[in-house]
C-alpha positions in Angstrom: 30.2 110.3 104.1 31.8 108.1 106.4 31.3 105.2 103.7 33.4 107.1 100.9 36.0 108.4 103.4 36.3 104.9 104.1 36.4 103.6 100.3 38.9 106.6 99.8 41.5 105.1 102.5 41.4 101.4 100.6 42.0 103.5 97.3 44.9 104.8 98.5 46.5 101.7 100.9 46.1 99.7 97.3 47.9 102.5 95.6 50.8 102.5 98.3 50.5 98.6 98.4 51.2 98.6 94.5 53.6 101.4 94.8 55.6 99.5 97.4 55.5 96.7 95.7 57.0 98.5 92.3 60.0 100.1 94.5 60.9 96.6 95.6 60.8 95.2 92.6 63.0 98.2 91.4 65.1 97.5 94.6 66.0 94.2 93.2 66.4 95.0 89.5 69.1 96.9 90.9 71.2 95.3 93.3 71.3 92.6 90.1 72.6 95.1 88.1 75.3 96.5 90.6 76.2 92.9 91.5 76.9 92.1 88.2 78.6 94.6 87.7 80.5 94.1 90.8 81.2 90.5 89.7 82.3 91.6 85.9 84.7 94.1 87.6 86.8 91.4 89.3 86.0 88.5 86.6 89.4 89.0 85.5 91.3 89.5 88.8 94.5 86.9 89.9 95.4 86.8 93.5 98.6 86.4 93.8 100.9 84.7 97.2 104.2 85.6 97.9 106.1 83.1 99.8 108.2 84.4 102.3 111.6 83.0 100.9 110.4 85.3 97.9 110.9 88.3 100.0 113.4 87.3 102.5 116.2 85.3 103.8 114.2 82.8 105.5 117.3 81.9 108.2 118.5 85.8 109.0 116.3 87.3 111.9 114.1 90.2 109.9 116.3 90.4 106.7 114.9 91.4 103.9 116.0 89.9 100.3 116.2 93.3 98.8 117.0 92.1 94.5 114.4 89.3 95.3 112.4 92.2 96.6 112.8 94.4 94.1 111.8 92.3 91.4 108.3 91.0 92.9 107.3 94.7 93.3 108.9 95.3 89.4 106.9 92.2 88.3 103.8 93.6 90.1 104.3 97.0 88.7 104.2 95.6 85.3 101.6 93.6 86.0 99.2 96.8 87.0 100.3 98.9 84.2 99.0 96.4 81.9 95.7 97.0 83.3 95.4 93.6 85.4 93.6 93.1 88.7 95.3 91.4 91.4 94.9 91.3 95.3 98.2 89.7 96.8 99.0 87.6 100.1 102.7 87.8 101.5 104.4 85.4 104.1 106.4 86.3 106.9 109.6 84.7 106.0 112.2 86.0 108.4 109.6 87.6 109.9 107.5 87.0 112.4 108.2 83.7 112.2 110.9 83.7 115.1 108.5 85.3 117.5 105.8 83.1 116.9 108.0 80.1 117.3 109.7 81.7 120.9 106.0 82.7 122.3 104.5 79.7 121.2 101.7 81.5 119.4 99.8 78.8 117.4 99.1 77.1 120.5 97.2 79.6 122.4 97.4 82.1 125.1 98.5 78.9 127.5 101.9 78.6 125.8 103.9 81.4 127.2 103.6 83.6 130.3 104.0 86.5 127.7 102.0 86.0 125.4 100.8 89.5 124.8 103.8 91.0 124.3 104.8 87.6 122.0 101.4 88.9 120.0 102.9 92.1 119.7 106.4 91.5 119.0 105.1 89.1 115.8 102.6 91.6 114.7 104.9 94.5 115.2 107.7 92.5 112.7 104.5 91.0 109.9 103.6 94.6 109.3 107.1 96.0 109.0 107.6 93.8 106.4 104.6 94.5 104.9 105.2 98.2 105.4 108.9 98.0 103.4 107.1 95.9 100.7 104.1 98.5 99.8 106.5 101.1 100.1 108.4 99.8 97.1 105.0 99.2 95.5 104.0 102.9 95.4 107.3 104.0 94.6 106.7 101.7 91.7 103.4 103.5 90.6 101.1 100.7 92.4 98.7 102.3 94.8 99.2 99.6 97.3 97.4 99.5 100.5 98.6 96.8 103.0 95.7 95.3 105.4 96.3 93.7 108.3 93.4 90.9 109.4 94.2 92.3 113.5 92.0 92.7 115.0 88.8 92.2 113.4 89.2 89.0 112.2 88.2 85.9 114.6 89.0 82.1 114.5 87.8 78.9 116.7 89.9 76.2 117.1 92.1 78.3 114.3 89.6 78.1 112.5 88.3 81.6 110.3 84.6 82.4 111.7 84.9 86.2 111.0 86.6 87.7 107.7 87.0 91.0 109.3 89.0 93.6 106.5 89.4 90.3 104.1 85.6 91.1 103.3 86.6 94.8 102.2 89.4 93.2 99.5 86.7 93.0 96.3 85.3 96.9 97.2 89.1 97.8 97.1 89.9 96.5 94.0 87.5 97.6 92.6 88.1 101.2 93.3 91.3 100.5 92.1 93.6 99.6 94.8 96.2 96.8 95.2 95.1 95.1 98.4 98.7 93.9 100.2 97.3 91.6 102.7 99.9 89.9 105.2 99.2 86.9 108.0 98.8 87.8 111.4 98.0 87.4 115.0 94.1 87.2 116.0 91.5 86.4 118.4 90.7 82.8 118.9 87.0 82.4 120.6 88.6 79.0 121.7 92.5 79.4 122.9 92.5 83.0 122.9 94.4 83.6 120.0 96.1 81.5 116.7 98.9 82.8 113.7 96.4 83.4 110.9 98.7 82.3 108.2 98.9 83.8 104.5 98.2 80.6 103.4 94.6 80.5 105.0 94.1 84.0 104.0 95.2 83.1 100.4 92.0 80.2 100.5 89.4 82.5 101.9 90.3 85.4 99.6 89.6 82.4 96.7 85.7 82.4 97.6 85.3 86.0 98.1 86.9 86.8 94.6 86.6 83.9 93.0 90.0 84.5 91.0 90.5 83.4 87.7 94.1 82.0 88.2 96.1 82.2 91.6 100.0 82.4 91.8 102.1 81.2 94.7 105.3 82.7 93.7 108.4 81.6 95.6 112.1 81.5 95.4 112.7 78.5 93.4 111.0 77.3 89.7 108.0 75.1 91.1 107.9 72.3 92.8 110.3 69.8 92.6 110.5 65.9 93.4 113.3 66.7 96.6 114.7 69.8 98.1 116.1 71.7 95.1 119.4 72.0 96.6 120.0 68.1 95.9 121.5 67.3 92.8 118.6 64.9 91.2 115.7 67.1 92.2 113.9 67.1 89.3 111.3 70.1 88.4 107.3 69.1 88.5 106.0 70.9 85.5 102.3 69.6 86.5 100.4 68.3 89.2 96.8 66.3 88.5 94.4 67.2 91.6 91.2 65.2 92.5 88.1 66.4 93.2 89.0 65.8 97.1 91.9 67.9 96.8 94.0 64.9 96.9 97.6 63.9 94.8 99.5 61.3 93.8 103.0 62.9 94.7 105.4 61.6 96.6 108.1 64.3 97.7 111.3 64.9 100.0 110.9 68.3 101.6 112.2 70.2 104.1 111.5 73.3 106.0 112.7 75.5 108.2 112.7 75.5 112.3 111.0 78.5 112.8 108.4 78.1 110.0 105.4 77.6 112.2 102.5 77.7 108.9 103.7 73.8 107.3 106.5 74.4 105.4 106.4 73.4 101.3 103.8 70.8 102.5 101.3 72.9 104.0 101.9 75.1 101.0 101.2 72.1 98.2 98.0 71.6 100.4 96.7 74.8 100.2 97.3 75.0 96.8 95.9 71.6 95.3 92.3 72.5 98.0 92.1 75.6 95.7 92.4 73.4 92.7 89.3 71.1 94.4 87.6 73.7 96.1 87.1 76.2 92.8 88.2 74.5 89.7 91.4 76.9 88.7 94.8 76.5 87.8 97.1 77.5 90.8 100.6 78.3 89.2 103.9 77.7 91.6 106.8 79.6 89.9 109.8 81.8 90.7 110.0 85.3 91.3 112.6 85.8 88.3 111.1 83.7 85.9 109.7 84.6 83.2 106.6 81.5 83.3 105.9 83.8 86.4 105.5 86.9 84.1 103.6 85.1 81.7 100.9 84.0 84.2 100.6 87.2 85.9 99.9 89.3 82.9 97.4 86.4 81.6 99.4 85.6 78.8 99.4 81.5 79.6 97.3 79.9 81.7 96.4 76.0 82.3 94.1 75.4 79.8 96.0 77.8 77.1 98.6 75.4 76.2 99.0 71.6 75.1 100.6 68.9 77.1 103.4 68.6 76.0 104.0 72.6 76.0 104.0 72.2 79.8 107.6 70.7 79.9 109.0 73.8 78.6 107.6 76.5 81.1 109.7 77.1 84.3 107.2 76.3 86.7 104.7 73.8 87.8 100.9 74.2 87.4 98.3 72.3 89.9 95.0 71.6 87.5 92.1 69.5 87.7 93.1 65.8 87.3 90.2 65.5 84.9 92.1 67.4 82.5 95.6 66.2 81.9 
C-alpha cells in the first residue's frame, strides 16, 4: 500500500514537473511575442530635441518666443495627425538657465550656501516652461504629457546611474501619449546634486527607444561654419561621423553666459555620439523650415536622398562617415 502511495506521489511530481516546465516555456513564448510587439510599436518612432533658442529668447530672463513657439507645437501637431511617433526633449533657454548659473548648480551642493532654494528656483522656472509648452500642445490636439526626471532619477559624478520616469517614455508612447520631457535638477550620489541637461536625456532616451531618426531643431538652418550672424557663415548641409563619434570640423561658435549645458559645441557632441553610438541620421534644422517638416513626418531622411540632393535641403544632417 505504502509502495503505490509512494509510486502515486512520483506520478504526480513528474506531472507537475512537466506541467511547470510547459507554463515556462509558455511564459517565454510570450514575453517574445509582447516584446516584439513592444519593439514593432516604436520601430518607427523619432525623438525629437528642441533647443532652447527654439522656444525662447535665450538673453531675456523667462521669455518665451511665442511665433517660434507656436510653430514647434504646429509642426508637432502635424506631425501626430499624420500618425507618427515621437517622444521630444526641450531645453531651458531663458529658463532655468539663469538660476543655475547664480546657484552654481552643476557644481554641487558646495557651490552656494543656498543651494536648495537655487534647486528650486531652477526647477520651479524648467517646468513652467514646460508647462506653457504642453499647454499649446493639447490645445493643438496632441495629448502631451510633460515628465520631469526630479526626483527619481540619480547621477554620480553627473553621471546617469538611475533613469527614473525616462524608463516609462516607450510604455507612454505606446499608449499613445506624447512624452514632453524637459532637463532638470537631480540627486547626485557624489556632489549632492548636478543639472541633468536635455542633451543627456536626448542620448539616454536614444538606447531605450532606439529611434529611427532624431531631430535637434533650433533657431537657425543647421550648423554653420561661424556664428550665423557673421556675414561669411556658410551653412553645413552634412557632417561625416566616425565610428568614435569623432569629426573633422573646424568651427567658430559662440554661446551664451548663462548657458551652463555646452553651448552649440556640447550640442554638435551630443549629436555626432548618437551618430557613433546607434548608427542614425541626427538631423539639425530650423523650426520654420520646411527640411524640418520633411524629416519629422519621414518624408526624407539620410539615406533617402543622393549627394548631391543634400545641398538643396535647409539643414545639415550628421551620418555615418562610411556613407558619404
Amino acid at each position: 500500500m505504502a509502495a503505490h502511495r509512494l509510486q502515486r506521489l512520483q506520478q504526480l511530481g513528474a506531472a507537475a514537473a512537466a506541467l511547470g516546465t510547459a507554463s515556462i516555456a509558455l511564459w517565454r513564448l510570450w514575453t517574445r511575442l509582447v516584446t516584439t510587439k513592444i519593439e514593432k510599436d516604436v520601430s518607427d518612432i523619432v525623438l525629437i530635441k528642441f533647443g532652447g533658442a527654439a522656444l525662447t529668447v535665450k538673453d531675456k530672463f523667462e521669455t518665451v518666443d511665442e511665433k517660434s513657439m507656436l510653430k514647434a507645437t504646429q509642426l508637432l501637431g502635424q506631425q501626430y495627425r499624420a500618425g507618427k511617433k515621437m517622444a521630444v526633449v526641450i531645453g531651458a533657454g531663458s529658463f532655468g538657465h539663469f538660476q543655475a548659473k547664480k546657484y552654481g548648480l552643476s557644481k554641487g551642493i558646495s557651490a552656494h550656501k543656498d543651494y536648495r532654494k537655487g534647486c528650486a528656483e531652477c526647477r520651479t522656472s524648467v517646468q513652467r516652461l514646460c508647462h506653457i509648452f504642453t499647454n499649446l500642445l493639447v490645445k493643438e490636439g496632441v495629448p502631451a504629457v510633460g515628465i520631469s526626471p526630479f526626483p527619481s532619477a540619480r547621477a554620480q559624478s553627473k553621471i546617469l546611474v538611475e533613469d527614473g520616469p525616462l524608463a516609462t517614455v516607450k510604455y507612454q508612447i505606446i499608449k499613445g501619449y506624447v512624452p514632453i520631457i524637459h532637463g532638470d535638477v537631480i540627486f547626485d550620489d557624489v556632489q549632492g546634486h548636478c543639472i541633468l541637461s536635455g542633451d543627456t536625456i536626448i542620448q539616454r532616451l536614444c538606447s531605450l527607444l532606439r529611434p529611427k531618426t532624431v531631430a535637434f531643431i533650433t533657431d537657425v538652418p543647421g550648423i554653420f561654419d561661424r556664428p550665423p550672424s557673421s556675414p561669411e557663415a556658410k551653412l553645413i548641409s552634412r557632417i561625416g561621423v566616425a565610428s568614435n563619434g569623432e569629426i573633422e570640423l573646424k568651427l567658430e561658435t559662440s554661446k551664451a553666459e548663462h548657458d551652463v549645458t555646452g553651448g552649440i559645441k556640447g550640442k554638435l557632441a551630443c549629436a555626432s555620439s548618437i551618430v557613433a553610438a546607434h548608427n542614425v541620421g541626427v538631423f539639425i534644422g530650423g523650426v520654420d523650415s520646411e527640411a524640418t517638416s520633411r524629416v519629422l513626418l519621414g518624408i526624407d531622411n539620410y539615406g533617402s536622398k543622393s549627394l548631391d540632393e543634400y545641398s538643396n535641403l535647409t539643414g545639415t544632417w550628421l551620418v555615418p562617415a562610411s556613407t558619404i
